[in-house]
DSSP file (Angstrom, degrees, kcal/mol; ACC not computed):
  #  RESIDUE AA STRUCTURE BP1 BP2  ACC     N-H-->O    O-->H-N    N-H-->O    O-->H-N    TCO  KAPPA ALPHA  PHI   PSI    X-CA   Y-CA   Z-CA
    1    1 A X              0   0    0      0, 0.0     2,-0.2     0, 0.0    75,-0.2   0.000 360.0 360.0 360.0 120.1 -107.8   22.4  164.6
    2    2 A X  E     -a   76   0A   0     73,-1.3    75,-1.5     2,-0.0     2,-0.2  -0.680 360.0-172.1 -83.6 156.6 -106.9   21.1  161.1
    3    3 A X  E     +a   77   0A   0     73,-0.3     2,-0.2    -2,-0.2    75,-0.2  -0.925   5.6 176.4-150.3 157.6 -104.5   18.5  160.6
    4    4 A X        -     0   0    0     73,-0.6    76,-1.0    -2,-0.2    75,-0.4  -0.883  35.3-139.9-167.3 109.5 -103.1   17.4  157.3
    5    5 A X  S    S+     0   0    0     -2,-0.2    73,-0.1    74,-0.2     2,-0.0   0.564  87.3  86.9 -55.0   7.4 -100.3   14.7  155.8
    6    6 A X  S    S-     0   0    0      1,-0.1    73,-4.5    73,-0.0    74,-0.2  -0.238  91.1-123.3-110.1-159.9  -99.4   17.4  153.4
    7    7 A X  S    S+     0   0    0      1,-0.3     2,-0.2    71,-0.2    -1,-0.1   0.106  94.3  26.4-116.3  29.7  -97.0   20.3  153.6
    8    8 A X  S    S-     0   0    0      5,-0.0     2,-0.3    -4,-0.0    -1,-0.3  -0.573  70.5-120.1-175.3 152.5 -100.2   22.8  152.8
    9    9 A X    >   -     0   0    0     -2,-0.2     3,-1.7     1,-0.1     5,-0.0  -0.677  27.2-116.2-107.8 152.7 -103.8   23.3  152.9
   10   10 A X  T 3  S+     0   0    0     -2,-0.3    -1,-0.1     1,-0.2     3,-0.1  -0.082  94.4   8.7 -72.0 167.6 -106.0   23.8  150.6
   11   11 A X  T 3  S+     0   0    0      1,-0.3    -1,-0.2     0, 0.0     2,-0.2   0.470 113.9 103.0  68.3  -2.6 -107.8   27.2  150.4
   12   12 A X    <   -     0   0    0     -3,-1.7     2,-0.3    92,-0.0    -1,-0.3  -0.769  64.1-145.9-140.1 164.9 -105.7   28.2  153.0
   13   13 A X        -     0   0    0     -2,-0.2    91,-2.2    -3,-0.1     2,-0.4  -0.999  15.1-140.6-126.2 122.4 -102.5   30.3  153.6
   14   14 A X  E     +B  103   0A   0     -2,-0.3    89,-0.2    89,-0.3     3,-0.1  -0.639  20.8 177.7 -86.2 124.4  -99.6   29.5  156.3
   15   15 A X  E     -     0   0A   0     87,-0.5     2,-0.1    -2,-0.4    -1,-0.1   0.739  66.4  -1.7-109.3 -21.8  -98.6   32.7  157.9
   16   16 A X  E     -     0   0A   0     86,-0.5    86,-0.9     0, 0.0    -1,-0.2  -0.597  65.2-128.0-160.7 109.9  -96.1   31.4  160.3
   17   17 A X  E     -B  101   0A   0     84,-0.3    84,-0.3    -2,-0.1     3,-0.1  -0.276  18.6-157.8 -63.1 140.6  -94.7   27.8  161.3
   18   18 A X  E     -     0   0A   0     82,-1.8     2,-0.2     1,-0.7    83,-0.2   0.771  46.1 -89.3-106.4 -44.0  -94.9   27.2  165.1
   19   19 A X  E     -B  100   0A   0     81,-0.6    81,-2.1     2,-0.0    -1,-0.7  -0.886  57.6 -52.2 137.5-173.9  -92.4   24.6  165.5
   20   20 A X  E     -B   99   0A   0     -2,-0.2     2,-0.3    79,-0.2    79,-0.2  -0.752  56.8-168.3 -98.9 146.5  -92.6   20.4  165.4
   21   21 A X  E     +B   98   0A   0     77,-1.9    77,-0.9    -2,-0.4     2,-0.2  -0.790   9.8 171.4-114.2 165.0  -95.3   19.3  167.7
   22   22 A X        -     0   0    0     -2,-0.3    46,-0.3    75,-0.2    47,-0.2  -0.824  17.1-164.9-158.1-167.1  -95.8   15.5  168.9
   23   23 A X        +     0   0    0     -2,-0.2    73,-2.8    73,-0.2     2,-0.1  -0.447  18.0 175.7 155.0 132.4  -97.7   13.3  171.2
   24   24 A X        +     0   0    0     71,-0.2     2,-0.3    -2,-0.2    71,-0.2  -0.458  15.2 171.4-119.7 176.1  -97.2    9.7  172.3
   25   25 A X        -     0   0    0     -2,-0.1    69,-2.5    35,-0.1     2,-0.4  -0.900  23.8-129.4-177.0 175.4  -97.9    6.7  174.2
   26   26 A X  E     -D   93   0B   0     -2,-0.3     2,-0.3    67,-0.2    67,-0.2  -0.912  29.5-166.5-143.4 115.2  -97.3    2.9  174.8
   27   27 A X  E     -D   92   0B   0     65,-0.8    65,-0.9    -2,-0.4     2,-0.4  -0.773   8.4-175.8 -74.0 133.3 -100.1    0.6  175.1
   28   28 A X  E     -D   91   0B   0     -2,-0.3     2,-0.7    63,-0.2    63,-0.2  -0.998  20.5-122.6-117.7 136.7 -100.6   -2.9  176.2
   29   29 A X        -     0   0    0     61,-1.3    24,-0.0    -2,-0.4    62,-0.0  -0.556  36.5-108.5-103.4  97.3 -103.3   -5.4  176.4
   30   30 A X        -     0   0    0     -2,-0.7     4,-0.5     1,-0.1     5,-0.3   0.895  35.3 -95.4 -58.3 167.6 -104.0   -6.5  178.9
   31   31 A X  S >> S+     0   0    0      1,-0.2     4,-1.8     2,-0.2     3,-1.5   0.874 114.3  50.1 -63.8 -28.5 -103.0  -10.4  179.7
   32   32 A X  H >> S+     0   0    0      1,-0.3     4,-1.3     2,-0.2     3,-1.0   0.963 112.6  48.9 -63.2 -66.1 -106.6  -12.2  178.7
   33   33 A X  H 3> S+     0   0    0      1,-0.2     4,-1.0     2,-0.2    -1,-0.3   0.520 109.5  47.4 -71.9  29.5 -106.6  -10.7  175.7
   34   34 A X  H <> S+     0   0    0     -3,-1.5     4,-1.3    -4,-0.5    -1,-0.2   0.677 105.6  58.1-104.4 -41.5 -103.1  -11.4  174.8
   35   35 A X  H <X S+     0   0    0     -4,-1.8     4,-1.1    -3,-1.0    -2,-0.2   0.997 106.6  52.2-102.6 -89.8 -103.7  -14.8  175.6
   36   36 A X  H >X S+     0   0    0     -4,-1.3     3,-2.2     2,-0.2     4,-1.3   0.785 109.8  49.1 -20.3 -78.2 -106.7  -14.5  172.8
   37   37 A X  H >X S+     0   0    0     -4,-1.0     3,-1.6    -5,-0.4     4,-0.6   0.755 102.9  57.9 -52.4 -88.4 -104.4  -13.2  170.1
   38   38 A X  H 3X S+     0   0    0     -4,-1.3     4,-2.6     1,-0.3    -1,-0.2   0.557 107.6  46.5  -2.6 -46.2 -101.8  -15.7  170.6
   39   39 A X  H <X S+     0   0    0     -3,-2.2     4,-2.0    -4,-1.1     5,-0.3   0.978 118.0  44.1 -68.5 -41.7 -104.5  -18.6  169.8
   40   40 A X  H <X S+     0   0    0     -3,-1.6     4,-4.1    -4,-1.3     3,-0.4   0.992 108.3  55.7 -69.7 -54.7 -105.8  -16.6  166.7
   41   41 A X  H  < S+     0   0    0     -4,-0.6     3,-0.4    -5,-0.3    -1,-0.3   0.953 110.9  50.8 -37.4 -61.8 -101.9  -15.8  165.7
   42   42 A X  H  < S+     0   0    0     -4,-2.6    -2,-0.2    -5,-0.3    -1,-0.2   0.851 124.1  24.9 -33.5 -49.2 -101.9  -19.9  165.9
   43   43 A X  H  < S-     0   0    0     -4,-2.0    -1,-0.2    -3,-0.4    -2,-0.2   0.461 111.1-123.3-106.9   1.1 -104.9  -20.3  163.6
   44   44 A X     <  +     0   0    0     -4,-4.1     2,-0.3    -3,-0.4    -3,-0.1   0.435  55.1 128.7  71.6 168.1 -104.7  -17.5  161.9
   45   45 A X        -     0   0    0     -4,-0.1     2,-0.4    -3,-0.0    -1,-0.1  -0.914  67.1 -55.8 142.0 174.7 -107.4  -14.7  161.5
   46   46 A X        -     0   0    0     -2,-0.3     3,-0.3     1,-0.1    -5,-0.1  -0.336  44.3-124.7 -76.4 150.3 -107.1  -11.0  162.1
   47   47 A X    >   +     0   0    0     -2,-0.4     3,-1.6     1,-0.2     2,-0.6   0.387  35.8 167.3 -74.7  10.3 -105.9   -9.5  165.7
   48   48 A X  T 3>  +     0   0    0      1,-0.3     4,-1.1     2,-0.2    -1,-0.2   0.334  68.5  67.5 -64.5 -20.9 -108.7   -7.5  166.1
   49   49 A X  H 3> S+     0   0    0     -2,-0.6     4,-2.1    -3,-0.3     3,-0.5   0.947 113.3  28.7 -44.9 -68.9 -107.1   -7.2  170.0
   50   50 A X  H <> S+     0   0    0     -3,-1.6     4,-6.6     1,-0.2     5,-0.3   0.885 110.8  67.3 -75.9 -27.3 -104.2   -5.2  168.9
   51   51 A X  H  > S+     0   0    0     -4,-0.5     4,-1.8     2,-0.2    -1,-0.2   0.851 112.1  37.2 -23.3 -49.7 -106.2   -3.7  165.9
   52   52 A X  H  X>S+     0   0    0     -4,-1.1     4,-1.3    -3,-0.5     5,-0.5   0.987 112.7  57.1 -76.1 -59.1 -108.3   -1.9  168.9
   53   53 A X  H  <5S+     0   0    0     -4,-2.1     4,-0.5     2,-0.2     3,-0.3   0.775 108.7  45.3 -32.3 -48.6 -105.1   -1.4  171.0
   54   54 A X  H  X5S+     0   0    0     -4,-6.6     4,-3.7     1,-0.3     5,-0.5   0.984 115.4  52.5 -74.2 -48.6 -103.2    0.8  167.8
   55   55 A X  H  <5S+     0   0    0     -4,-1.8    -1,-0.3     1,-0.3    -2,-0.2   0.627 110.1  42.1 -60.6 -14.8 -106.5    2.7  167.3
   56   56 A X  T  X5S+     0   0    0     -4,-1.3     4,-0.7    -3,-0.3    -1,-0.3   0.461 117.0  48.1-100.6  -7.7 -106.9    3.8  170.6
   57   57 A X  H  ><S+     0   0    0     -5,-0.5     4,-1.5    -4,-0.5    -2,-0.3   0.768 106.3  55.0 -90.0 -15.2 -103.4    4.5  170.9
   58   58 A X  H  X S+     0   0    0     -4,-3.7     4,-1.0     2,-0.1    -3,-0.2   0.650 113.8  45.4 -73.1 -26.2 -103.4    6.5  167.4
   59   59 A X  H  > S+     0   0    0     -5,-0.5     4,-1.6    -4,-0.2    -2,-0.1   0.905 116.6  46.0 -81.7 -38.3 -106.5    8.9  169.2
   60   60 A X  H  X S+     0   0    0     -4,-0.7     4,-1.6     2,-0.2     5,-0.2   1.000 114.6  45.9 -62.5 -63.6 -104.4    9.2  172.7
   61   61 A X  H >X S+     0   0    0     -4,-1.5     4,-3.7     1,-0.3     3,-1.0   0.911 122.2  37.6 -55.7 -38.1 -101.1   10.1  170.8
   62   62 A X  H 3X S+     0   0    0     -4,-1.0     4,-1.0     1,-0.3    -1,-0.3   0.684 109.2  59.9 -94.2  -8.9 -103.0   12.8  168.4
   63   63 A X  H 3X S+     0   0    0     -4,-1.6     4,-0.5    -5,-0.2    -1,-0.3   0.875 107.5  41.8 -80.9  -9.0 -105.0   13.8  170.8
   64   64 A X  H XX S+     0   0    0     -4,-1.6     3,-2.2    -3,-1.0     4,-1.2   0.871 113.6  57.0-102.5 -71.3 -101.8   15.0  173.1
   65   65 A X  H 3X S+     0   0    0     -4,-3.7     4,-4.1     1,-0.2     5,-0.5   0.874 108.6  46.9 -19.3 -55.9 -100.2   16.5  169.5
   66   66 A X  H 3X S+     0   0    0     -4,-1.0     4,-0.7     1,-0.2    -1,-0.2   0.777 115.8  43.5 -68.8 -30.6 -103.6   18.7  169.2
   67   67 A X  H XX S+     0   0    0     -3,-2.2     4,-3.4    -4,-0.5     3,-1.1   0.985 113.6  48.9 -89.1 -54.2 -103.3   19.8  172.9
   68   68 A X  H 3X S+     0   0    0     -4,-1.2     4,-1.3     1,-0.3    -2,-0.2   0.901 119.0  43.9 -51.9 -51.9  -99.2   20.5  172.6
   69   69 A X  H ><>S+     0   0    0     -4,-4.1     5,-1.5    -5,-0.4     3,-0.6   0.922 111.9  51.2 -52.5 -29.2 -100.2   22.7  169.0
   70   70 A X  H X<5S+     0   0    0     -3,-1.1     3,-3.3    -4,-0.7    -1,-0.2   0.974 103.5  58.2 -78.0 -48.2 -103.2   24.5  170.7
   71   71 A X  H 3<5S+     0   0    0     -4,-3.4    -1,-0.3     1,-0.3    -2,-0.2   0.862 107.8  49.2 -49.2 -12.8 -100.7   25.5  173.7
   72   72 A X  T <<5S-     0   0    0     -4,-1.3    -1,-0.3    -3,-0.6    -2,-0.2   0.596 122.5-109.5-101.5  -5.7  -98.6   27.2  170.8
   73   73 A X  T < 5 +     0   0    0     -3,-3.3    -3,-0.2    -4,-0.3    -2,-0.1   0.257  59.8 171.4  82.4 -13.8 -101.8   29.1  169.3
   74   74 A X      < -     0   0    0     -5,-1.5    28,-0.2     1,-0.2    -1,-0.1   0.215  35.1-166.9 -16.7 148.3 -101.6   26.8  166.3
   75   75 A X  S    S+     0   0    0     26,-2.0   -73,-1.3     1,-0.3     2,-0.2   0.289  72.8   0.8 -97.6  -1.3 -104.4   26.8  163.7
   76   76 A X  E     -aC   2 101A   0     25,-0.7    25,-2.1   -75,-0.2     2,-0.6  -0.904  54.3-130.5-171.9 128.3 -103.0   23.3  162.0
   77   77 A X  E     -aC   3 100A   0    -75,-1.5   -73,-0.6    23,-0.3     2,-0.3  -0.756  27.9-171.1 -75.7 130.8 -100.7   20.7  161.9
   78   78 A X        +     0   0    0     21,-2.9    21,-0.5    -2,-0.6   -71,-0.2  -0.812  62.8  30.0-111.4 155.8  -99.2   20.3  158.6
   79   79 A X  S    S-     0   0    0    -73,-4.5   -74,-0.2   -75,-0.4    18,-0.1   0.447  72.3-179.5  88.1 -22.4  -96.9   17.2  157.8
   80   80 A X        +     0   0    0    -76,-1.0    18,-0.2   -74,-0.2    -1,-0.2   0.114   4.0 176.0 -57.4 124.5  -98.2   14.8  160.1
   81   81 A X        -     0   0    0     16,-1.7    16,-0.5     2,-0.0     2,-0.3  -0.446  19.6-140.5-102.2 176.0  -96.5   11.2  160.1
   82   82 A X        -     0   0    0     14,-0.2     2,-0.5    -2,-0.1    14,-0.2  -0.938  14.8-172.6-117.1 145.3  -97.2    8.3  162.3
   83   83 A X  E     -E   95   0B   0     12,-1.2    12,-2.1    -2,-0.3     2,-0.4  -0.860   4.2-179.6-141.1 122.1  -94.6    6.3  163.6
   84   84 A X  E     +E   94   0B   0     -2,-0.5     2,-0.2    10,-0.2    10,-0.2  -0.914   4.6 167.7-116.8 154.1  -95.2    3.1  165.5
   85   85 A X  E     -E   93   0B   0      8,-1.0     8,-1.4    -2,-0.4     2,-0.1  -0.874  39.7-104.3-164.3 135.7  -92.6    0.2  167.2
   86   86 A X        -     0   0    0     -2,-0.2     6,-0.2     6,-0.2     3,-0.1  -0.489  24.4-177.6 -67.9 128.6  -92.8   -2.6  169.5
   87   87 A X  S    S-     0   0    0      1,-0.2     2,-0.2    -2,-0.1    -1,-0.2   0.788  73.4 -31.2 -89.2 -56.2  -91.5   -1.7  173.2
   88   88 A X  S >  S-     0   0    0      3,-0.1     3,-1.5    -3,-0.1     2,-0.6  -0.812  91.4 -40.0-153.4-164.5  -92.3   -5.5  174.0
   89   89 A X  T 3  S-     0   0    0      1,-0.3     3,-0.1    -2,-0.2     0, 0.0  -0.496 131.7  -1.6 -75.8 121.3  -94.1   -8.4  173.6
   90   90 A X  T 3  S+     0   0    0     -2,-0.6   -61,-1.3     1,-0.3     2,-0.3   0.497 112.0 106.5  71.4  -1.3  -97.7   -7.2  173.3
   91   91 A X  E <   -D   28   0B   0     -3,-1.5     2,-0.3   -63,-0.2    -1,-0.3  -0.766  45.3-174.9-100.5 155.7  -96.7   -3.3  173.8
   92   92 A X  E     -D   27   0B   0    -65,-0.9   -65,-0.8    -2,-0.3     2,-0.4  -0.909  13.8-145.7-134.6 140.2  -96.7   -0.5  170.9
   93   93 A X  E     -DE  26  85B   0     -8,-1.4    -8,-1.0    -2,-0.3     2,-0.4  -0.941   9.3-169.9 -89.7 146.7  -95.7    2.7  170.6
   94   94 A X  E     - E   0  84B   0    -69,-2.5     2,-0.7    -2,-0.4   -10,-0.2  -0.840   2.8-176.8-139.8 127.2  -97.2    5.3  168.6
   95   95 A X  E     - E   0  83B   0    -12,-2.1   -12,-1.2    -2,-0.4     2,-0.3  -0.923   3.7-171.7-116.3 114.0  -95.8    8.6  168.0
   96   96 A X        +     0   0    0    -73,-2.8     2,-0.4    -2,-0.7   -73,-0.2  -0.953  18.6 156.9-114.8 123.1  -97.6   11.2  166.0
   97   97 A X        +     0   0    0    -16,-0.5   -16,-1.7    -2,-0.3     2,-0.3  -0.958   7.2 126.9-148.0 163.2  -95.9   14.2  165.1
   98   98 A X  E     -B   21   0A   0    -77,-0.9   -77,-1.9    -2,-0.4     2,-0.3  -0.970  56.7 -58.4-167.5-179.9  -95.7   17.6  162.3
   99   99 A X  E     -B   20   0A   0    -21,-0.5   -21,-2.9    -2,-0.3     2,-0.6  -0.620  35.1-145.6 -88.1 151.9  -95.7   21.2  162.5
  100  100 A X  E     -BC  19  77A   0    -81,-2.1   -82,-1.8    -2,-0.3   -81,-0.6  -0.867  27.6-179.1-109.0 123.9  -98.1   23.4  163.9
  101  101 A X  E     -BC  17  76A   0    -25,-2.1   -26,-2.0    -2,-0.6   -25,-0.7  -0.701  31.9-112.5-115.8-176.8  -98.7   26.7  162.2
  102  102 A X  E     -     0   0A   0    -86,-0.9   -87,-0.5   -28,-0.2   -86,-0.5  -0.526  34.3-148.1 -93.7 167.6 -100.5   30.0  162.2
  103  103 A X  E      B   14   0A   0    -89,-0.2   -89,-0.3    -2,-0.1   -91,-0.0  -0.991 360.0 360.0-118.6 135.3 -103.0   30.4  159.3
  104  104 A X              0   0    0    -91,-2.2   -90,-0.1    -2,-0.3    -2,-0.0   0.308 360.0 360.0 -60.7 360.0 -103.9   33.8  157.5
């Protein structure tokens, strides 16, 4: 499966557009390590806690995009954004989505 922020790939020819595809999730971490960012937030430093948290919720969300496109026969997502937003205190979402198309 290719995937791609642009609206075409190179070498390649789009033969039919599928529809928008997506895939999501909301993460949290769990209360120790919360409790750990919170001191660092105090003394400053990196988050490296939620850091992990958005990256394994950016693989979850695009891995559920990749299954939605493949159910459609896709060869590619084209387009693809990210969109992330705080549910709560120590939750994210992250919502990946673009169109999935045939290739030639």
């Amino acid at each position: 499966m290719i995937l791609v922020n642009t609206s075409t790939i190179a070498g390649k020819e789009i033969d039919e557009a599928l529809g928008i595809v997506k895939g999501s999730t909301i993460r949290a971490k769990h209360i120790g390590k919360d409790i750990l960012s919170a001191f660092r937030q105090l003394v400053g430093g990196e988050l490296k806690e939620y850091g992990e948290m958005i990256e394994e919720a950016r693989k979850i969300a695009t891995a559920k995009m990749v299954k939605e496109a493949e159910q459609l026969g896709a060869d590619a997502v084209v387009n693809i954004r990210f969109s992330t937003s705080a549910v709560m205190q120590g939750a994210a979402e992250i919502l990946i989505y673009g169109t999935a198309v045939k290739l030639k």
